[in-house]
C-alpha positions in Angstrom: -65.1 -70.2 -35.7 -66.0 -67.9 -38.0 -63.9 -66.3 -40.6 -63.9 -64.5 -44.5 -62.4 -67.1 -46.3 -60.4 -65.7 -49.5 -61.4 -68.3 -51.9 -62.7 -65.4 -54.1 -60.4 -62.8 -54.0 -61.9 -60.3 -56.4 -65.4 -61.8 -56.0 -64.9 -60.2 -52.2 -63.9 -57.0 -53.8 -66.5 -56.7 -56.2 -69.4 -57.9 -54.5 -69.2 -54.4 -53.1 -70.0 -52.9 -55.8 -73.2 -54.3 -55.9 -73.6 -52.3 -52.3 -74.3 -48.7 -53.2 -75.0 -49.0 -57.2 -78.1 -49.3 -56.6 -79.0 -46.0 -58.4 -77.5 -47.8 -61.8 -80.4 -49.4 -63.4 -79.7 -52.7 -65.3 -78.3 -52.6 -68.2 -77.5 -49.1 -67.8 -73.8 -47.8 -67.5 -72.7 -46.0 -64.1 -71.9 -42.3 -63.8 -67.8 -42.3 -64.1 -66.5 -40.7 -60.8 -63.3 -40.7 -59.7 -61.7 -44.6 -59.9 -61.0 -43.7 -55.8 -64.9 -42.6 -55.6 -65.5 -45.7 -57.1 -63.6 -47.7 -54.5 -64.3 -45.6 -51.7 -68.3 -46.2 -52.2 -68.1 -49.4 -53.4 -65.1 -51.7 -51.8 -64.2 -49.8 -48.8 -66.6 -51.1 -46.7 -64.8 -54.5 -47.1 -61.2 -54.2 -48.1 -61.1 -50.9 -45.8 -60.5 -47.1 -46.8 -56.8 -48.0 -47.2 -57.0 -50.9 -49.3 -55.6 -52.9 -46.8 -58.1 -55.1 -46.0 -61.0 -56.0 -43.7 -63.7 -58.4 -43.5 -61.8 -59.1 -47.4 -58.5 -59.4 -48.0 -56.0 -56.0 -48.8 -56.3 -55.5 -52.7 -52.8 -54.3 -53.5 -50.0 -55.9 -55.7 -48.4 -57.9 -53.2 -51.6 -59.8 -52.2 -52.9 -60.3 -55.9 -49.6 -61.3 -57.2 -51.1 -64.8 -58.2 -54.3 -63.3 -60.0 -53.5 -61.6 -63.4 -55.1 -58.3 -64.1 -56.8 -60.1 -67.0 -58.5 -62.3 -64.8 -59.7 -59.8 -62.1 -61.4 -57.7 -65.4 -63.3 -61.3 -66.8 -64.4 -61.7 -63.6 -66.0 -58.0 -62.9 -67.6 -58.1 -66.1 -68.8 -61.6 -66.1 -69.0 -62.6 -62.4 -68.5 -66.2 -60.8 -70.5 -69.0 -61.3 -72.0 -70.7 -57.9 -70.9 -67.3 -55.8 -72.2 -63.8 -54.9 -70.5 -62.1 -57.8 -72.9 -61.2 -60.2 -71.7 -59.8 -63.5 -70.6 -56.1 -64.0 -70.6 -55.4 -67.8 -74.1 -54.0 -68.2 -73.5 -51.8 -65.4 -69.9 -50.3 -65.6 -68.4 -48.7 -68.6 -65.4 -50.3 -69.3 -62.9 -47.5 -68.5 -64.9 -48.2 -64.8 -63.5 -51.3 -64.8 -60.0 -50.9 -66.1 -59.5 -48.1 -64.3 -60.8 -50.2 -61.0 -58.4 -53.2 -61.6 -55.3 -50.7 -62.7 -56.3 -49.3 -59.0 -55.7 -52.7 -57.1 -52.7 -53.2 -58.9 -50.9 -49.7 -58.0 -48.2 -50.3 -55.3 -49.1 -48.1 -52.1 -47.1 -44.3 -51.6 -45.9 -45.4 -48.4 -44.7 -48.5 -46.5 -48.1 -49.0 -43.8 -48.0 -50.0 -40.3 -49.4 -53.0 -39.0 -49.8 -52.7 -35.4 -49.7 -54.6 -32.3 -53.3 -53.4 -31.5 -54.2 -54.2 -35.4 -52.7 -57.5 -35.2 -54.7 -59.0 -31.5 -57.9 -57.3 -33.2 -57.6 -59.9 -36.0 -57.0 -62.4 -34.3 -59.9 -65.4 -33.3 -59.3 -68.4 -32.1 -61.8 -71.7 -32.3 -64.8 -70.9 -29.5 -64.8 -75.1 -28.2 -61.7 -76.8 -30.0 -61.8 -80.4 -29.6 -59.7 -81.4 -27.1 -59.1 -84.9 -28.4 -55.3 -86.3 -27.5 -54.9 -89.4 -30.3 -56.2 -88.7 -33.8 -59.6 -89.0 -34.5 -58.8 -90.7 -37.9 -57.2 -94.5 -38.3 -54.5 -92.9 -40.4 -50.6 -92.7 -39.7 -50.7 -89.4 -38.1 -46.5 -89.5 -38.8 -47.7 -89.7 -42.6 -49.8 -87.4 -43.5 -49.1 -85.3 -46.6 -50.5 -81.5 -46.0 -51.4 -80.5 -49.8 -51.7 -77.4 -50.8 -54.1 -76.8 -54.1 -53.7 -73.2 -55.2 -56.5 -73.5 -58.4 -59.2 -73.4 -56.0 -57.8 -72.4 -52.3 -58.1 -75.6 -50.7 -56.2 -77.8 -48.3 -56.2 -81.4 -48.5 -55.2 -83.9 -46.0 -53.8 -87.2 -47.4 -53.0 -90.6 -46.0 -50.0 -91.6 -47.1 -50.0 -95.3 -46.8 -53.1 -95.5 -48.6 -53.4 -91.9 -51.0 -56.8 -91.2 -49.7 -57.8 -87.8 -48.8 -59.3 -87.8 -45.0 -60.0 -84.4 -45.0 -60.1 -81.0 -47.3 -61.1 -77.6 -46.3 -60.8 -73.8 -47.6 -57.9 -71.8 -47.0 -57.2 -68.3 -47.1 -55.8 -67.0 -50.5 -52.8 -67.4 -52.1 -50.8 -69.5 -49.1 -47.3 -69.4 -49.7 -43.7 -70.3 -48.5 -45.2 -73.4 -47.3 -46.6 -74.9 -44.3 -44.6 -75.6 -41.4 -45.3 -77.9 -38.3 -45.1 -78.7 -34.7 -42.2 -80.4 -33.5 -44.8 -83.6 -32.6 -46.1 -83.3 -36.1 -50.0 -82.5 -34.9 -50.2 -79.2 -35.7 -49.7 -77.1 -38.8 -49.3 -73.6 -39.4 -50.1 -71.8 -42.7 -49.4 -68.5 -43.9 -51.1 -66.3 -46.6 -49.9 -63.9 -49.1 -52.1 -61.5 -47.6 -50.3 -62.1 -43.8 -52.9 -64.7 -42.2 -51.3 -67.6 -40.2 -53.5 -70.3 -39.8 -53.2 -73.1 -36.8 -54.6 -76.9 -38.3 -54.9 -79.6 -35.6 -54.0 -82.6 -37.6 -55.8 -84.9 -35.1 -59.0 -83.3 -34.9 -59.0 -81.8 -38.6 -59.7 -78.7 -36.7 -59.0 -74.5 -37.3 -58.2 -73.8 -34.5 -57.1 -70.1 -35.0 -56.0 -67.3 -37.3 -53.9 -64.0 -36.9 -53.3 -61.4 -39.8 -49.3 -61.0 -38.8 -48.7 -58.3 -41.7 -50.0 -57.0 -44.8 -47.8 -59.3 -47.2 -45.8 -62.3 -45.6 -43.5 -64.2 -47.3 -43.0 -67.1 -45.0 -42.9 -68.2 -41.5 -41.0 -70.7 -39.4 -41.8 -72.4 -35.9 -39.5 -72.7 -33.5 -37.1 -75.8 -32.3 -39.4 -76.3 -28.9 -42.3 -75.7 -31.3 -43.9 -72.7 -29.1 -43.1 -69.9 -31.5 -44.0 -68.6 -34.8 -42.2 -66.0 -36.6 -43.7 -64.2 -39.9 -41.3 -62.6 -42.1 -43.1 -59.4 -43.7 -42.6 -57.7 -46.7 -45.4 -55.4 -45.5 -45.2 -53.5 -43.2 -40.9 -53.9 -42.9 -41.0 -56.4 -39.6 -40.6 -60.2 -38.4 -43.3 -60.6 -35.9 -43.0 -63.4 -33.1 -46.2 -65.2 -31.8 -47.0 -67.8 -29.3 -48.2 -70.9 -30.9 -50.6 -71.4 -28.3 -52.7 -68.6 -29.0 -51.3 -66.7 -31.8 -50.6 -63.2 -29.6 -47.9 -61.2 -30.4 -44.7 -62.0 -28.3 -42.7 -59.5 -30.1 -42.4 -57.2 -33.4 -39.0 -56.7 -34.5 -38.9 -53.4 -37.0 -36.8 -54.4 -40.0 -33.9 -51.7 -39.9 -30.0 -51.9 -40.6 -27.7 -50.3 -38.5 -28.2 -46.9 -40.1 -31.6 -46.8 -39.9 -32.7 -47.9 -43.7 -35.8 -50.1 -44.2 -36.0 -53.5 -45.6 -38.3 -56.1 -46.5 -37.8 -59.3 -45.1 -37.3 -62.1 -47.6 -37.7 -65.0 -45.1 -37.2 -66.8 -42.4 -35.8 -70.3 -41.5 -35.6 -72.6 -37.9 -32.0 -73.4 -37.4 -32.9 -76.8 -35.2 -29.0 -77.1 -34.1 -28.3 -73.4 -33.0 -31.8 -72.7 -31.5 -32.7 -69.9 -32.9 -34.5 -68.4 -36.3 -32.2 -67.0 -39.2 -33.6 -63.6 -41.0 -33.2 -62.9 -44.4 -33.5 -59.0 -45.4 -34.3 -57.9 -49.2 -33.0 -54.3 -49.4 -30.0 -54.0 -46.4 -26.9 -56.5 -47.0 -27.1 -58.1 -43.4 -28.5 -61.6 -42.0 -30.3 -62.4 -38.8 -30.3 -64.5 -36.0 -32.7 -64.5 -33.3 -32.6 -67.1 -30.3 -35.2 -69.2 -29.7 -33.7 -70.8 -26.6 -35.0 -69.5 -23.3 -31.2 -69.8 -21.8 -29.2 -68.3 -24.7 -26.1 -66.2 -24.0 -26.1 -62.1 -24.6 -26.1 -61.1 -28.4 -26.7 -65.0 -28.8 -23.6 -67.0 -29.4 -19.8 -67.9 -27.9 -18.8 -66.1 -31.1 -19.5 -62.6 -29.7 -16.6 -62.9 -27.5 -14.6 -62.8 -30.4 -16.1 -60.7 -32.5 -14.9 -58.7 -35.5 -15.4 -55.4 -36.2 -18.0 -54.1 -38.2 -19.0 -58.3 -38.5 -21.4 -59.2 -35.3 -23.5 -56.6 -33.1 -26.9 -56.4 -31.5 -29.8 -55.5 -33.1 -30.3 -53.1 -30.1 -29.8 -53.4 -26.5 -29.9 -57.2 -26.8 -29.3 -59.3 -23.5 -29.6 -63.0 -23.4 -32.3 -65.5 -23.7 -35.1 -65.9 -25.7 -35.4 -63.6 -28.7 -31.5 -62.4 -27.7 -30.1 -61.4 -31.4 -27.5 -60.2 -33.6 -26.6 -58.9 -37.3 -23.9 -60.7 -39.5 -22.7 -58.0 -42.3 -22.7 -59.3 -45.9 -21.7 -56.9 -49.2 -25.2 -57.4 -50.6 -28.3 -58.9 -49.4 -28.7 -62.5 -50.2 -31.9 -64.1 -52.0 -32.1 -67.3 -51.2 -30.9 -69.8 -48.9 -29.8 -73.8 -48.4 -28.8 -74.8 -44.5 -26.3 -77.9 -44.5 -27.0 -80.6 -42.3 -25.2 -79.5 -38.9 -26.6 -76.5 -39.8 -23.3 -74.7 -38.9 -23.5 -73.2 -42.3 -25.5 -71.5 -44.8 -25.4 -70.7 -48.8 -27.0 -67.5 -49.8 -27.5 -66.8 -53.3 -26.7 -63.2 -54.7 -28.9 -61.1 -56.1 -27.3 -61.4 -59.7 -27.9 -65.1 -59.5 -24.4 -65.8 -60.8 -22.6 -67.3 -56.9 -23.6 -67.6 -53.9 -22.1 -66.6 -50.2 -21.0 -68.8 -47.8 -21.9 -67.9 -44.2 -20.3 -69.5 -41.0 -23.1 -68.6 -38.7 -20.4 -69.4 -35.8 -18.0 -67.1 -36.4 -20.7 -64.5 -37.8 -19.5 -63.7 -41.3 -19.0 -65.0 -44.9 -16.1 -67.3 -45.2 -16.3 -68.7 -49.1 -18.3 -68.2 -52.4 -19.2 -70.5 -54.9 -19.6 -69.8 -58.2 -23.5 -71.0 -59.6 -24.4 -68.6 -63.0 -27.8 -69.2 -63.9 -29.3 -68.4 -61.0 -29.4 -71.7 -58.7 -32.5 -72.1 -56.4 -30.8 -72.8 -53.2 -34.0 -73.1 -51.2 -35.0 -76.3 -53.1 -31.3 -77.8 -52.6 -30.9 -81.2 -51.5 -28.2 -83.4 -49.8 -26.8 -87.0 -49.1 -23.1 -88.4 -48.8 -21.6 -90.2 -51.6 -17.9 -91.7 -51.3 -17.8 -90.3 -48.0 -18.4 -87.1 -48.4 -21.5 -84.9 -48.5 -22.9 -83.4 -51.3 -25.5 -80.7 -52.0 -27.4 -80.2 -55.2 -29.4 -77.5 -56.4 -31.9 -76.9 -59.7 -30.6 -73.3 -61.4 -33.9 -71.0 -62.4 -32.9 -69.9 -65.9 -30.5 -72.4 -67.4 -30.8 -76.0 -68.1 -28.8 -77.5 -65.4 -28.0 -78.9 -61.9 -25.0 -78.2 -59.6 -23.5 -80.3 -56.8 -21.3 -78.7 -54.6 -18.6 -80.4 -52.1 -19.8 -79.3 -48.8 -16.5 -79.8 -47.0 -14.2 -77.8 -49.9 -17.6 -75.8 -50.7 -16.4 -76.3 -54.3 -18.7 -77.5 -57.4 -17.8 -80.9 -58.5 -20.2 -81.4 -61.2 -22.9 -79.5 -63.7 -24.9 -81.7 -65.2 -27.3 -80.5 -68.1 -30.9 -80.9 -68.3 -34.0 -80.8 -70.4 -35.0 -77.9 -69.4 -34.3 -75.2 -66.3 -36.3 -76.4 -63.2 -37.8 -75.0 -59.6 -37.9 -77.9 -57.2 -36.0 -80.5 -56.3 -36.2 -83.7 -53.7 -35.3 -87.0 -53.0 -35.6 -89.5 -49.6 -33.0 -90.9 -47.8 -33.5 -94.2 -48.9 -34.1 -93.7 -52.9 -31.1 -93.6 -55.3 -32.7 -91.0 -57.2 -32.5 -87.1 -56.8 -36.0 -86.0 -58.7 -36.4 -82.4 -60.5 -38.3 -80.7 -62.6 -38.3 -78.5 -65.6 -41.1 -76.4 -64.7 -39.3 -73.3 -65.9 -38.6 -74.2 -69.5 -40.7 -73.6 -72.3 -40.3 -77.0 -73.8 -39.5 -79.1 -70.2 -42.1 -78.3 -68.4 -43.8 -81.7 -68.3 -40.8 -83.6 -68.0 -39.2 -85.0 -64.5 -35.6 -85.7 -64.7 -34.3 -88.6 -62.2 -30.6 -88.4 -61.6 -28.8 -91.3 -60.2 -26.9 -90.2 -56.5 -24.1 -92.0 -57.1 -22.8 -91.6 -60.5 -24.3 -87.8 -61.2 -26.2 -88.7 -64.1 -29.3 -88.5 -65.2 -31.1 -92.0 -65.1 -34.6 -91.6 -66.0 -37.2 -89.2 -67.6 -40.7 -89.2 -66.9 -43.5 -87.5 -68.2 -46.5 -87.6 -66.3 -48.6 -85.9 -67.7 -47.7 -84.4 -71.5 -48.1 -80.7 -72.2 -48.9 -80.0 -68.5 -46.5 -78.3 -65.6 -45.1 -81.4 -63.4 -43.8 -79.8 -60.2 -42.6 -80.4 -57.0 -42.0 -83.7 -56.3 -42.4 -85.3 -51.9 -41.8 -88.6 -50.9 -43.9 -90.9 -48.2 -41.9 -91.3 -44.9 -41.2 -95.0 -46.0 -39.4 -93.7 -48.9 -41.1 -95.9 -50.6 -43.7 -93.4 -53.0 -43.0 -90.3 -54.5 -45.8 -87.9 -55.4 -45.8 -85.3 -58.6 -47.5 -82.7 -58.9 -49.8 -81.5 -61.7 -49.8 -77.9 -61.9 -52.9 -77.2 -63.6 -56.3 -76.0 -62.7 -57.7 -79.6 -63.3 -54.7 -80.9 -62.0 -53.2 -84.2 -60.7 -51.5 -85.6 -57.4 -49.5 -88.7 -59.4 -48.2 -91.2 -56.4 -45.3 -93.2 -57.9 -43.9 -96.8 -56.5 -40.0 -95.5 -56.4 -38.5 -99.0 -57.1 -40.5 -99.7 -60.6 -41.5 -96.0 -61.0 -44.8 -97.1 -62.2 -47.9 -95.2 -61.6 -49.4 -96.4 -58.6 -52.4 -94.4 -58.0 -54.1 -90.8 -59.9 -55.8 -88.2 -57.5 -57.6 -85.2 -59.0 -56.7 -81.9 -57.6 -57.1 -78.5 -58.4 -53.4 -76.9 -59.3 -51.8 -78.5 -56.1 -48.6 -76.4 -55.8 -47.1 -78.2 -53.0 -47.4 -81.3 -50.5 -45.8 -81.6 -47.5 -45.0 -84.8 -45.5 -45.2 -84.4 -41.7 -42.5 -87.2 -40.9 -40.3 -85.7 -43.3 -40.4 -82.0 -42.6 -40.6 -82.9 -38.6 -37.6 -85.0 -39.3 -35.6 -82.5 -41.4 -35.3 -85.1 -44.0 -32.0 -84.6 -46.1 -34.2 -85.0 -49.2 -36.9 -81.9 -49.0 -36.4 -78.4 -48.2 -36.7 -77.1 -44.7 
């Protein structure tokens, strides 16, 4: 199977430009058209007339939001070492080449389309995928760690009884909201800033298929039976449903509120209880749910019988079974979002980042808010019972400090200070220790903060690595080994032994951002986000 990998972003743009400049001489500047001459004779062919991609990926904000402007210029003027892109400075003026990356970084005049007909034509699936039923490795296939390494857009698979890589291969650029897997753990699914979703075999170490879903995806989610895929889109305005066997379309749902406005989609999340996927909206204050079970009742749920007014309705003419959906009306769109366990409930942060919402997805509507200032990061919350009673805990964005919430009285019992404000936060079911970082402080950023579960306070620091960014931290499926992160472009996977927290093993990697356990995620561990 053949495919443009994204490893080189702007090298794809700009290797174009070498195509049609052939009547600049070397070391001779270019005429200075029009910066949309310029593209139009010199990208187009690759990123398309519309800047929204090709054989390369779409060059507009929302895909290139993890290169810096500064480093798209150094690399048209000085090209990249052991690829295709030479060096542009003896051959563009540099207002050419300002005006050229100020181009790729200037948002779009209108919201595109991206078909149904645009989505199957990117679609291509492995010509003779191996058809192997048991792993073709000796690892434990339930212990795996999927690692995602950003610095150089790469995928490494690791064994996670003995921290050696079995496998590492090229990704598309950017991947983001992590990767999410079959319900048997084999298969993983990836999606790209740029909308690609990717299907991995995990026993075969195999690609065996990719789709470009939309023009910027935030995240996707897979479905309880595991036979879905849905790819929330902040471009064009849609969720999109695919089969997981074959990555067609199954449906694309047109992100509208009830009187018609637009929205992006900020995510979406697999509620494993209720069946179904939950849709989060950026721009219109309501929340999704679409049924993923093939028997579900009209408008999805007992609660309809009973609805309020102005609380539950269709999404259109919506009867039952699968993708059967409804709307729950909030007062302003929610950012972010923590499930708790029975997945009964959910806790939305507001877009001020000072509470968040409380939604009873049985009834349909908000029943409680919590007060969190600072602007908590729900999505990395955690929870375990202590005393009896179950706890959730979340990491706040800009200050220096952790919540945990009662999620019976959906009250906050504690806020503990910190080093520094973090981004990620995780523990394991059988560790005593809730692990988080201060990735988002000037002066924390190396430093990992261990916080004991049962008395709320902070037990240990570690530093793994001084002056670098220690990140997101995953457990083994034992519990028995956590891994940190090293956030840098000669960065680190650093495998601790939980009990002792000494070092048990240092694996170079290039800036992984994430790893991903497959028992753990398959499992819907109460110690890593979902």
């Amino acid at each position: 199977m053949s495919r443009c990998t994204v490893s080189d972003l702007v090298v794809a743009l700009l290797a174009a430009l070498a195509l049609g400049g052939a009547s600049a001489r070397a070391g001779e500047p270019s005429p200075s058209p029009s910066v949309d001459a310029v593209y139009q004779r010199r990208c187009a062919s690759c990123h398309g007339a519309d800047r929204l991609g090709g054989t390369g990926p779409a060059l507009i904000p929302e895909a290139l939001a993890r290169l810096r402007d500064t480093a798209a210029r150094e690399v048209i003027r000085n090209g990249r070492v052991a690829t295709q892109m030479p060096g542009f400075a003896d051959r563009l003026a540099p207002e050419e080449i300002d005006a050229l990356v100020k181009l790729v970084y200037t948002p779009l005049a209108d919201v595109p389309r991206w078909t149904e007909a645009e989505i199957g034509a990117s679609r291509v699936l492995a010509a003779d995928p191996p058809r192997s039923v048991t792993p073709l490795h000796a690892a434990d296939p339930l212990n795996l760690f999927v690692v995602v390494e950003t610095g150089d857009h790469h995928v490494t698979i690791l064994d996670g009884d003995r921290f050696e890589p079995l496998h590492r291969f090229e990704s598309r650029f950017a991947l983001h909201g992590g990767p999410k897997f079959s319900p048997d753990g084999r298969y993983v699914y990836f999606a790209s800033r740029d909308g690609w979703i990717t299907k991995f075999d995990l026993h075969t170490f195999t690609v065996l298929g990719e789709v470009r879903a939309g023009l910027n995806t935030r995240n996707i989610a897979v479905s309880k039976d595991g036979r879905h895929i849905a790819a929330a889109n902040y471009l064009p305005h849609t969720l999109v449903l695919l089969s997981t066997d074959d990555l067609s379309v199954e449906r694309i749902i047109d992100a509208k509120d009830r009187a018609g406005r637009t929205s992006r989609v900020s995510a979406v999340y697999q509620n494993p209880v209720r069946d179904s996927f939950v849709v989060a909206l950026k721009d219109v204050p309501e929340l999704w749910e679409i049924a993923t079970d093939p028997k579900a009742e009209p408008v999805y749920g007992p609660f309809v019988h009973n609805r309020q007014p102005g609380m539950v309705e269709g999404l259109a003419e919506s009867p039952g079974g699968l993708f059967a959906h409804r709307r729950v009306t909030l007062t302003e769109p929610l950012d972010d979002f923590y499930f708790d366990p029975g997945y009964q409930h959910l806790l939305g942060s507001s877009r001020d980042g000072s509470r968040a919402v409380v939604v009873n997805l049985h009834v349909g509507r908000p029943i409680a808010e919590v007060a969190l200032p600072g602007m908590p990061h729900l999505g990395s919350g955690i929870s375990w019972t202590r005393g009896g009673r179950r706890l959730m805990a979340s990491p706040h964005l800009q200050e220096a400090k952790l919540s945990f919430i009662d999620l019976d009285t959906w009250s906050v019992v504690k806020t503990l200070t910190t080093g520094g404000p973090g981004f990620f936060m995780r523990s394991h079911e059988r560790s005593r220790y809730a692990w988080t970082d201060g990735m988002m402080g000037k002066t924390s950023k190396d430093t990992l903060t261990l916080v004991d579960k049962e008395t709320l306070e902070i037990a240990h620091t570690l530093t793994p690595a001084p002056g670098k960014v220690a990140a997101h931290v995953e457990f083994d499926r034992h519990g028995r080994h956590a891994l940190v992160s090293i956030w840098e472009a000669d960065g680190l996977l650093i495998v601790y032994d939980v009990e002792t927290l000494t070092e048990v093993k240092r694996l170079p990697m290039s800036k992984p951002s994430g790893k991903y356990n497959v028992w753990n995620k398959i499992t819907f561990s109460d110690g890593t986000s979902h």
